[in-house]
C-alpha positions, 0 to 999 in steps of 0.5 A: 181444333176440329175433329176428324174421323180416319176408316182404315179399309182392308184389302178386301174392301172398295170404296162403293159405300156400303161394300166397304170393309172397314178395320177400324176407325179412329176419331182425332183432333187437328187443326188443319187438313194438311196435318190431319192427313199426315196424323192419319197417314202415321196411324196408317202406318202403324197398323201394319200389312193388314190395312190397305188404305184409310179415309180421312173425313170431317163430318160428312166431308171426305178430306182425303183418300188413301189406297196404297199399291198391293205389296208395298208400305204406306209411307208419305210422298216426299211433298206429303199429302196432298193438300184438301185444294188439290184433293181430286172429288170423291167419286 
């Protein structure tokens, strides 16, 4: 198992290193990417209107982000996220 660390970002937040507002932070084990992903998108869920989005990182690796659109619900895409392959570089 490995551990990752998940930052959930509020509305008023952009991801641009230190102006970003984090509204928590929750450190947990997986054991693949792809599951860590889907455990942080539940916590995300699970917080309410009030987070806008979450990072989800392994040590100094961003594994995966996630802005969700103003007004709406986290919820997972039919195929999940994505997997760290597929995952677009962080900018």
């Amino acid at each position: 198992m490995t551990t990752y660390r998940c930052y959930f970002i509020s509305p008023m937040s952009s991801i641009s290193g230190a102006s970003q507002i984090v509204d928590g932070v929750r450190d947990f084990d997986s054991t693949t990417d792809y599951e860590a992903c889907i455990q942080a998108e539940v916590l995300c869920r699970r917080s309410g209107p009030a987070i806008e989005g979450f990072e989800l990182w392994q040590r100094d690796r961003l594994v995966y982000r996630h802005r969700r659109a103003p007004n709406s619900h986290p919820s997972l895409s039919p195929s999940g996220p994505r997997r760290a392959a597929d995952q677009v570089p962080a900018e």
